[in-house]
N, C-alpha and C positions, 0 to 999 in steps of 0.2 A: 791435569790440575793446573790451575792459572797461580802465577806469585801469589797473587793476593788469599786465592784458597788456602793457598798451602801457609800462607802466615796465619791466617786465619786456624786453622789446624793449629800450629802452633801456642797460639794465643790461647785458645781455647783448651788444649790442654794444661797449659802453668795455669791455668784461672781453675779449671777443675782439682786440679793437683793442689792448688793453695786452699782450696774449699775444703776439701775433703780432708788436709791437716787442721785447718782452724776448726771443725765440726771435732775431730779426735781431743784435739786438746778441751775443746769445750764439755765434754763428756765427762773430766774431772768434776764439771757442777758450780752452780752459780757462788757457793762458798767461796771455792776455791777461784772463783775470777775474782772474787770483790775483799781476797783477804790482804790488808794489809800489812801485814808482816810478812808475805812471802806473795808480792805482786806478779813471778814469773808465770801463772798463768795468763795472767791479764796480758801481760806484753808478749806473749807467744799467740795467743788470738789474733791479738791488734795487728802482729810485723803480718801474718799469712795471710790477714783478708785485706791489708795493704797488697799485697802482692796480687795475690786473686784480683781482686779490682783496677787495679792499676793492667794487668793482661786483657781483663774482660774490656777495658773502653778503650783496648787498641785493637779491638777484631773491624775488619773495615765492612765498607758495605755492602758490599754480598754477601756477607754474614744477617747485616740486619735485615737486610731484602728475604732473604729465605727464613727467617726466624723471625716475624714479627710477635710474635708469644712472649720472646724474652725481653725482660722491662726495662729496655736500654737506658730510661731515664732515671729511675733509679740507680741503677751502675754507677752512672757518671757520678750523680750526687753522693756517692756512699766511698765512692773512688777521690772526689774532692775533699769530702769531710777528710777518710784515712790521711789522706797525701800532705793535702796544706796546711789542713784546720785541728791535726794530731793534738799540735798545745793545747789546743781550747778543746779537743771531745772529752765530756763527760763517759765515763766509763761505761754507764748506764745504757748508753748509745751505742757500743762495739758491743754491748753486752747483748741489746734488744737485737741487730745487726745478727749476731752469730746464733743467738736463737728461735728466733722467727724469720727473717731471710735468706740464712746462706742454703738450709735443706733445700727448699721446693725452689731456687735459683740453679743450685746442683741439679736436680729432677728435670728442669727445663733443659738445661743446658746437655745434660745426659741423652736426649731425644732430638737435639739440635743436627740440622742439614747443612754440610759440605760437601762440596762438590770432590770426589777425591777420582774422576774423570780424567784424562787427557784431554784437553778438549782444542 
């Protein structure tokens, strides 16, 4: 396995690990994202798929060369939005984010090719 595979491994794991907590948390229900008097579901979504995102757009490229499936540009843009643009996202957006991307991102990501060879 080459450095790069194996950070790649890496990466890909905390980005799966962070998906698969912001989906648990999400499972409380869109109430409970959007309730303002008790916002810690909302900011337990937002910090994991910070997380997630931010591991997913550091897999390098031998990652993306064997996975052209996974929508690398989105990543980036949803890794931006989380990172920089937190002030300004409307909740609505971490919201649509955790319910219509993180699954079928996890799904890909779950059938995803590293090389875990000596090579």
């Amino acid at each position: 396995m080459t450095d790069e595979d194996s950070r790649n491994l890496g990466y890909l794991s905390l980005g799966m690990q962070h998906l698969q907590i912001a989906l648990r948390y999400a499972e409380r229900g869109r109430r409970a994202f959007f309730d303002e008097e008790n916002p810690d579901t909302a900011r337990l979504i937002e910090a994991e798929l910070r997380k997630a995102y931010e591991s997913l757009n550091r897999l390098g490229a031998s990652f993306w060369n064997k996975n052209p499936r996974v929508p690398r540009d989105p990543i980036g843009k949803n890794r931006q939005l989380l990172t920089h643009d937190y002030a300004g996202i409307a909740r609505e957006e971490i919201w649509r984010i955790v319910s219509e991307e993180a699954r079928p991102l996890l799904h890909l990501l779950m059938k995803a090719k590293i090389s875990t060879t000596k090579s």
